[in-house]
VOBA-1610 file (N, C-alpha, C; in pm, whole numbers, padded with zeros to 5 digits, always signed):
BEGIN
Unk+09752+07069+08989Unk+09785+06987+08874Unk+09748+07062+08747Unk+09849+07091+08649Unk+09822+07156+08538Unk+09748+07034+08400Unk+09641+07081+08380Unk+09633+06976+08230Unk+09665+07016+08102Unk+09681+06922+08070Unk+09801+06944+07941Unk+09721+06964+07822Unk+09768+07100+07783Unk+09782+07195+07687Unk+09924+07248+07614Unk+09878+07217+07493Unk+09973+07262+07431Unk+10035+07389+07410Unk+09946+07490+07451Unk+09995+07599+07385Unk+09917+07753+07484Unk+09990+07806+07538Unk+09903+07921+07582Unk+09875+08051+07541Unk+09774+08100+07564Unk+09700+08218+07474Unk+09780+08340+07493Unk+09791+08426+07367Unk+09829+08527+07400Unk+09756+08634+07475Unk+09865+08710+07618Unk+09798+08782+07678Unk+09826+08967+07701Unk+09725+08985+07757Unk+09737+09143+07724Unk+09758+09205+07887Unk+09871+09325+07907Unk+09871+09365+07978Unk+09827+09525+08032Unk+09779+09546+08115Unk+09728+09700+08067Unk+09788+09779+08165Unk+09854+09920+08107Unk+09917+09988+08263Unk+09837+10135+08241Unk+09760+10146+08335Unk+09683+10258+08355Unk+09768+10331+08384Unk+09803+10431+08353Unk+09887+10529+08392Unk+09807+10672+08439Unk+09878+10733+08538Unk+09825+10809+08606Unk+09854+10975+08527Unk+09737+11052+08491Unk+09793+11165+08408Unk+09805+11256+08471Unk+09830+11300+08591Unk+09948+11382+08640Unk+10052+11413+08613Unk+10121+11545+08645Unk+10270+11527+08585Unk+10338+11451+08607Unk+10335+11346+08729Unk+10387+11224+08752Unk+10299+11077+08830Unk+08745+06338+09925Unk+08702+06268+10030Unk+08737+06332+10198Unk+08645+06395+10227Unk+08664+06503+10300Unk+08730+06458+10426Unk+08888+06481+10459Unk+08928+06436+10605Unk+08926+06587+10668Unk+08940+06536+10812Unk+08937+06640+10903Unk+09015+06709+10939Unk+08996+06850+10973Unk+09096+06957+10950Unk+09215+06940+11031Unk+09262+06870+11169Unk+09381+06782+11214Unk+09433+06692+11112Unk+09351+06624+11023Unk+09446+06514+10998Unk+09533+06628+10861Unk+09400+06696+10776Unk+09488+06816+10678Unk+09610+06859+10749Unk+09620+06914+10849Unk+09732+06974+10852Unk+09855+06910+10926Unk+09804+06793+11007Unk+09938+06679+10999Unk+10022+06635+10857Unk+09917+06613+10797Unk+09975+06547+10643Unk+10044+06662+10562Unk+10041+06788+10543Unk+10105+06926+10518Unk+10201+06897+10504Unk+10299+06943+10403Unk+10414+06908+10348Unk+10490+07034+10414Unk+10405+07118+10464Unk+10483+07218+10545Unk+10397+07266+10661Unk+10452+07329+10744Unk+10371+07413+10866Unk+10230+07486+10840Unk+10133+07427+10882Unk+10015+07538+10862Unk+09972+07610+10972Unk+09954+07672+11000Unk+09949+07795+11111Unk+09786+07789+11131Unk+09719+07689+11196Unk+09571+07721+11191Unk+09548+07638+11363Unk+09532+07705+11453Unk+09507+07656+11570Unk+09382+07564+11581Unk+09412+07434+11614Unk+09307+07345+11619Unk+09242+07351+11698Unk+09141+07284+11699Unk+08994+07286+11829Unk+09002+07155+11807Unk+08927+07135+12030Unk+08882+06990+12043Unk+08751+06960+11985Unk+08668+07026+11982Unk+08499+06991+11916Unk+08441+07097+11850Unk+08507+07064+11679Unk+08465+07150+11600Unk+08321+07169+11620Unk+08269+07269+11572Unk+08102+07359+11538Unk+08036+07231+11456Unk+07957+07167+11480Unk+07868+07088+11388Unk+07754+07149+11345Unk+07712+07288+11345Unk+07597+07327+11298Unk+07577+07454+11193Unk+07720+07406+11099Unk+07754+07559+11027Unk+07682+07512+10899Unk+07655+07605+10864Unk+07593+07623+10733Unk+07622+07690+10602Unk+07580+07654+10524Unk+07654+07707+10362Unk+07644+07834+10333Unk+07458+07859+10391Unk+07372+08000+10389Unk+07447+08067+10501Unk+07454+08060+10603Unk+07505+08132+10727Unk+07630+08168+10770Unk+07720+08074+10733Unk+07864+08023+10752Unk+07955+08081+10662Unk+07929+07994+10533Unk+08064+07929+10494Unk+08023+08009+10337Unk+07887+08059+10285Unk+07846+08192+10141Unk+07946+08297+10185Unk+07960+08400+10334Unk+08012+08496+10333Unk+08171+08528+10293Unk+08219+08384+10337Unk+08363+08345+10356Unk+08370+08376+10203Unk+08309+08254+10107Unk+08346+08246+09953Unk+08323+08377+09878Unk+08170+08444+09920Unk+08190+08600+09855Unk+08325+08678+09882Unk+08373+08672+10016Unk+08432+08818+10059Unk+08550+08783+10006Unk+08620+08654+09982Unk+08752+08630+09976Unk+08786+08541+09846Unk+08687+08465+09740Unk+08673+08386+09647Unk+08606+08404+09552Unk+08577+08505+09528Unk+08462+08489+09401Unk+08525+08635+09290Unk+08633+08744+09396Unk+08672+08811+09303Unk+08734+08759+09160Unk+08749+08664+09192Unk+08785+08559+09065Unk+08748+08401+09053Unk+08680+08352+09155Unk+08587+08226+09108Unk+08458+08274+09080Unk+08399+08344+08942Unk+08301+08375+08957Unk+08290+08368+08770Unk+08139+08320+08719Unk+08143+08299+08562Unk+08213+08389+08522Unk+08323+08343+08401Unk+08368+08479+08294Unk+08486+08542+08337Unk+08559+08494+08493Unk+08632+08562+08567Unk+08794+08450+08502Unk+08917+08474+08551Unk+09019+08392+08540Unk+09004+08246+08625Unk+08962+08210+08706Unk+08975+08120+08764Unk+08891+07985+08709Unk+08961+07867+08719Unk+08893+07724+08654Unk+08774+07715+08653Unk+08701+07750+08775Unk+08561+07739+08793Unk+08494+07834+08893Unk+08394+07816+08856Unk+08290+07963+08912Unk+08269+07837+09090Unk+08235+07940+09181Unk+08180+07909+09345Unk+08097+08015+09330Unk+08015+08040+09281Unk+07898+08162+09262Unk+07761+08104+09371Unk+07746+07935+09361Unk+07645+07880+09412Unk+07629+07770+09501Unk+07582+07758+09623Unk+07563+07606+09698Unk+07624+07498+09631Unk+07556+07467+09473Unk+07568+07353+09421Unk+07713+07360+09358Unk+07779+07496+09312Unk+07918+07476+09308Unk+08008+07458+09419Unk+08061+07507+09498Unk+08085+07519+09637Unk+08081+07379+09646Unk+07963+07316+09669Unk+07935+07187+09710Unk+08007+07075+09651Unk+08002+07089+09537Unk+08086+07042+09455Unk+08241+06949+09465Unk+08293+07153+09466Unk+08475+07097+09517Unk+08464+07109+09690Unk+08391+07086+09750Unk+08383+07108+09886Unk+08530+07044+09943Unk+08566+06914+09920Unk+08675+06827+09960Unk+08803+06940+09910Unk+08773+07003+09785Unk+08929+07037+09723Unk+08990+07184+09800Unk+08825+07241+09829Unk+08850+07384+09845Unk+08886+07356+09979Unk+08856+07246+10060Unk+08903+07232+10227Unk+09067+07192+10241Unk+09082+07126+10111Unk+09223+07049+10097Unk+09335+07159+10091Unk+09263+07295+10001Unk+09348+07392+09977Unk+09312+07519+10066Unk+09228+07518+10132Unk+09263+07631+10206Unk+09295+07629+10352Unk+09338+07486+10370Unk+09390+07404+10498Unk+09539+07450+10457Unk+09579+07436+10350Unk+09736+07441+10330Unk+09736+07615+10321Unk+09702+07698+10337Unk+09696+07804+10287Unk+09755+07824+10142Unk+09721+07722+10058Unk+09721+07764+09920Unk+09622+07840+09841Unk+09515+07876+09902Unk+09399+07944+09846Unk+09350+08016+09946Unk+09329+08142+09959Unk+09319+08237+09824Unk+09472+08253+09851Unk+09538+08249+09731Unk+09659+08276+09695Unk+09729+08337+09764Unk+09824+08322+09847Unk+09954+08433+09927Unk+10059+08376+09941Unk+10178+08327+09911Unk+10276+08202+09908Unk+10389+08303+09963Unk+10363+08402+10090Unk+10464+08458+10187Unk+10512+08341+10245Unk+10577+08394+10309Unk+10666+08296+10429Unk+10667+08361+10564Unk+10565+08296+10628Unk+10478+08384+10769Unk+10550+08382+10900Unk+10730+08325+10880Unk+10788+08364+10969Unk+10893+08377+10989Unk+10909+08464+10854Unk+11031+08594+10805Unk+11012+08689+10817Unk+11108+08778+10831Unk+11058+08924+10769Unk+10925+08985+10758Unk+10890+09014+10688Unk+10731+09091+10721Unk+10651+09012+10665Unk+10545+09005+10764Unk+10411+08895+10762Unk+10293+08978+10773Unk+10264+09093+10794Unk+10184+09156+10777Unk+10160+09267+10626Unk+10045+09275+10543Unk+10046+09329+10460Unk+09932+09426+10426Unk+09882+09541+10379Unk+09797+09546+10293Unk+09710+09514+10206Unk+09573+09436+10292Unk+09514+09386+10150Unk+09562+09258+10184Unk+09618+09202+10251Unk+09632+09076+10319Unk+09492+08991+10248Unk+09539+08878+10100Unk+09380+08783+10109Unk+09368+08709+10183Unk+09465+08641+10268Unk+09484+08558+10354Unk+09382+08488+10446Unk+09340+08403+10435Unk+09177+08364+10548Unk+09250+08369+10683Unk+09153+08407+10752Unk+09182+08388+10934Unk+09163+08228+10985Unk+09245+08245+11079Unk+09183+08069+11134Unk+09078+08049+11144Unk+09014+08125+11170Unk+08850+08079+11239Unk+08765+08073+11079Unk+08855+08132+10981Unk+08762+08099+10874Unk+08776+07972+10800Unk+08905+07948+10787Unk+08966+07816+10796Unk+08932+07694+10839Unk+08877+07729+10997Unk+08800+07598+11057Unk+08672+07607+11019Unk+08606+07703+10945Unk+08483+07684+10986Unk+08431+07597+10836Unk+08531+07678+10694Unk+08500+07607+10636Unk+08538+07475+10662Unk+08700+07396+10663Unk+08730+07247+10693Unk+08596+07176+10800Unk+08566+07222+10922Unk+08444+07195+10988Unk+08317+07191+10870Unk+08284+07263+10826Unk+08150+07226+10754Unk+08171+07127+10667Unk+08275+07156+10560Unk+08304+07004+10472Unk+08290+06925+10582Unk+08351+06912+10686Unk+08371+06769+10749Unk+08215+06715+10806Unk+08099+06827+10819Unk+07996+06789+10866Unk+07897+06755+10725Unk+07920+06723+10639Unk+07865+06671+10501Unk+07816+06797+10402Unk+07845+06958+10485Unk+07840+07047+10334Unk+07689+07087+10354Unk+07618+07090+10452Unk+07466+07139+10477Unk+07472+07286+10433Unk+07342+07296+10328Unk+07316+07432+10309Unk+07271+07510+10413Unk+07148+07517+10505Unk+07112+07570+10573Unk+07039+07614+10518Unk+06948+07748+10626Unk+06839+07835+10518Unk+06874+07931+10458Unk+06858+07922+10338Unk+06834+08039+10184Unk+06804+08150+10256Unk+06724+08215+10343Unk+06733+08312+10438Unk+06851+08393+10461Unk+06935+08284+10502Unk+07014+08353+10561Unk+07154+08408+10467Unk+07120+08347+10308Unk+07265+08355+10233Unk+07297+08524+10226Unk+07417+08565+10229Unk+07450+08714+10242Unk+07398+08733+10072Unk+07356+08885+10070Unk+07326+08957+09976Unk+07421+08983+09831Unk+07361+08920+09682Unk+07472+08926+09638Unk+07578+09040+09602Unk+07665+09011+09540Unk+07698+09121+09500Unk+07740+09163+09362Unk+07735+09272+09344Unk+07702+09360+09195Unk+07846+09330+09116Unk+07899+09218+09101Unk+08030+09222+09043Unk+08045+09281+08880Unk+08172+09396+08886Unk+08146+09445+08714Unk+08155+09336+08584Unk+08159+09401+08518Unk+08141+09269+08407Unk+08323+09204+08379Unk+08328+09091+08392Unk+08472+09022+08377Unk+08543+09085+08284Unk+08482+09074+08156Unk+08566+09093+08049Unk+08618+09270+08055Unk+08597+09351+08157Unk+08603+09537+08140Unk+08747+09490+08246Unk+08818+09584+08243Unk+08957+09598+08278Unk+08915+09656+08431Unk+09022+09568+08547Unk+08964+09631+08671Unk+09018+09751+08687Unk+08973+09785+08798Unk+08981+09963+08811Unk+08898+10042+08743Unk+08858+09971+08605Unk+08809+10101+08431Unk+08700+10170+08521Unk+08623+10080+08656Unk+08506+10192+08700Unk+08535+10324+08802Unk+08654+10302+08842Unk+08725+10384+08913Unk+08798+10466+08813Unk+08924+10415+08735Unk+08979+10507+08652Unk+08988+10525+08534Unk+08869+10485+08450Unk+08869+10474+08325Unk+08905+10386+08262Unk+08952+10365+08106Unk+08975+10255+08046Unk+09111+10274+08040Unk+09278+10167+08012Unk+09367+10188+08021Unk+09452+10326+07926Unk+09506+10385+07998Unk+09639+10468+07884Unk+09721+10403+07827Unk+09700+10297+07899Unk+09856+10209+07752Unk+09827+10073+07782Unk+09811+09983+07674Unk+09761+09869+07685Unk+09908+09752+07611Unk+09976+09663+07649Unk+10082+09606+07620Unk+10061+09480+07573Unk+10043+09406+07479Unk+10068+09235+07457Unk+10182+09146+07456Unk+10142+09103+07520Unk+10269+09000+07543Unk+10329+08901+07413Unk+10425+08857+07414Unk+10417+08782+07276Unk+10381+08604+07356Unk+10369+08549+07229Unk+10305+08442+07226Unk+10400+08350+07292Unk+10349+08219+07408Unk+10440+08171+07458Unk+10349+08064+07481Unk+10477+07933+07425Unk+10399+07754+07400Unk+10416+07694+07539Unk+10345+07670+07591Unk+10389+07559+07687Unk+10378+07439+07717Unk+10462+07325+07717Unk+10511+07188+07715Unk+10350+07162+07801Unk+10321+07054+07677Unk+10206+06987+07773Unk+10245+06870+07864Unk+10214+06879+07997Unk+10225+06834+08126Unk+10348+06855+08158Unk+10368+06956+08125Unk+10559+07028+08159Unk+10500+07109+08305Unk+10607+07098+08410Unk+10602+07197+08529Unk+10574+07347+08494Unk+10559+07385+08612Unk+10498+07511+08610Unk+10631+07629+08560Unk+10586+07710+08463Unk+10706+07821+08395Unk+10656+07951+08411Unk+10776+08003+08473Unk+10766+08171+08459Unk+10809+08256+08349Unk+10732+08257+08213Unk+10803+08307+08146Unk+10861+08471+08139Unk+11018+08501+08113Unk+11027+08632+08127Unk+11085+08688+07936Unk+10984+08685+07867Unk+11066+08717+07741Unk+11076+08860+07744Unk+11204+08901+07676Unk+11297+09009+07652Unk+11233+09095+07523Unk+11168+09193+07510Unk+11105+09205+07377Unk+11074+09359+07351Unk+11170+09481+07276Unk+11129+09594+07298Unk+11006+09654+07323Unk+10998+09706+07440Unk+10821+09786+07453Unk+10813+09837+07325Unk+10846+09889+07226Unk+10762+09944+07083Unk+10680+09817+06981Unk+10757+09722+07038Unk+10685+09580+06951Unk+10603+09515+07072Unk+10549+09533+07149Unk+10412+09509+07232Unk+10330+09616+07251Unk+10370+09775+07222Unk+10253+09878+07278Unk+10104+09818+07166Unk+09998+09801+07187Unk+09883+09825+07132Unk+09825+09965+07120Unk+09777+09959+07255Unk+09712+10115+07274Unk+09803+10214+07326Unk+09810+10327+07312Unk+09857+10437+07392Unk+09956+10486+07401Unk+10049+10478+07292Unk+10161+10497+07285Unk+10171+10682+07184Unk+10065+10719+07264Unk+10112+10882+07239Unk+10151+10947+07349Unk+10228+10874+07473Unk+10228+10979+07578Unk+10339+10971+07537Unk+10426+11069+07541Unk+10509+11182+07511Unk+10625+11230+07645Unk+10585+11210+07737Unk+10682+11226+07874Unk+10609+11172+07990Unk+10724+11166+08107Unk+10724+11066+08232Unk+10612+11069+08264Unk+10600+10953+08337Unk+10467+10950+08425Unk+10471+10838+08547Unk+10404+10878+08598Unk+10360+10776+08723Unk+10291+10650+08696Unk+10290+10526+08701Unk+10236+10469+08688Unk+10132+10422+08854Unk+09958+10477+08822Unk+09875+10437+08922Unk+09780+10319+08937Unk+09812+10219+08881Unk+09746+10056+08846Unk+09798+09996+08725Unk+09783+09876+08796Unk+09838+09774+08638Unk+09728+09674+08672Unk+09670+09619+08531Unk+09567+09498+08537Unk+09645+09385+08424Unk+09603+09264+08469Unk+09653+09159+08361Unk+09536+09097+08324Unk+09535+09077+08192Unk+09405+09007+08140Unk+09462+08907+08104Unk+09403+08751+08053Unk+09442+08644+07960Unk+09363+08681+07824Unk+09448+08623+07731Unk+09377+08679+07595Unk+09249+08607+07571Unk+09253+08478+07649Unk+09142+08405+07655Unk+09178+08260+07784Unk+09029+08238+07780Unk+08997+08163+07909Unk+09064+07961+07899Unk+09113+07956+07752Unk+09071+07808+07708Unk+09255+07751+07796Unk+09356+07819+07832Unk+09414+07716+07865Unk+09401+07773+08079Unk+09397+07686+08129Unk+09327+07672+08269Unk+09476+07610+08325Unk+09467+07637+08488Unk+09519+07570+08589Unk+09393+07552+08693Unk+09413+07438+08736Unk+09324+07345+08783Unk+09351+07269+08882Unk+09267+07306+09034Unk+09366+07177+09120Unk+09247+07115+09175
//
């Protein structure tokens, strides 16, 4: 559900260029109610003894926090028990549908296997829907996985790998209808009236990463 905002921020795109010469229900009833097929093999007697620390921290680091994390793009930070705990119902609601972490393939067409696949496994799937469904127990602090050193949000990804961008692009400014459906905007707009940075390269190149920033955090999607 998008909340209504009037107007969205202008955003910046960066193309690193390469300088070479070139109410918690249970995970059956989630996926009966599915407005489409969910691919998550059910069990007769889910795990009742999973835990937040043991379980269900590793899942949200390894696969959720590259961007639910303070300062990052996403609505809200899962950095902690008490967040996590929180949307416990929403994050089971959505990663029952495989709407989170984001992959909106079609898993039985054409190619279903990928690179970098974010995709959760079933068993991660049940284990979180299983723990929501067992009331969201932390477990012992002991056992939470080790954090991790995430770079600072606001630095361009890759910049620690490849530096800061060779050509940095802004988008122009684009309003969007408050509580209007979701828009892809594609505006038409010569690259010489968006370059910011970097517009001294001079001949071809390869392009080896692209990052997208928002110009700012204030207009959100939210489910």
């Amino acid at each position: 559900m998008m909340r209504a905002l009037p107007k969205l921020g202008t955003g910046l795109l960066a193309l690193v260029i390469s300088l070479a010469n070139l109410a918690p229900t249970s995970l059956a009833a989630q996926a009966e109610s599915a407005d489409y097929p969910v691919r998550v093999t059910l069990i007769q007697n889910p795990s009742t003894d999973l835990t937040y620390a043991r379980d269900v921290a590793p899942i949200i680091q390894d696969n959720c926090l590259k961007c639910h994390r303070e300062g990052s793009v996403a609505p809200m930070a899962l950095e902690t028990y008490e967040d996590v705990r929180r949307y416990a119902s929403r994050i089971s609601h959505r990663v029952v549908r495989r709407q989170m972490p984001p992959w909106p393939i079609d898993r039985d067409v054409g190619v279903t296997e990928f690179k970098n696949d974010p995709s959760l496994t079933d068993e991660e799937i049940r284990t979180i829907a299983d723990w929501v469904d067992a009331g969201g127990p932390m477990g012992d602090p002991a056992d939470l996985p080790e954090p991790i050193d995430w770079p600072d949000a606001r630095e361009w990804e890759f910049q620690s790998d490849l530096g800061p961008p060779d050509m940095m692009l802004q988008s122009p400014l684009y309003n969007v209808i408050a509580n209007g459906m979701d828009a892809w905007p594609t505006p038409i707009t010569p690259l010489e009236d968006v370059i910011i940075a970097g517009d001294n390269i001079t001949q071809d190149r390869w392009i080896k990463a692209v990052a997208v920033r928002p110009h700012s955090n204030e207009a959100r999607f939210v489910f």
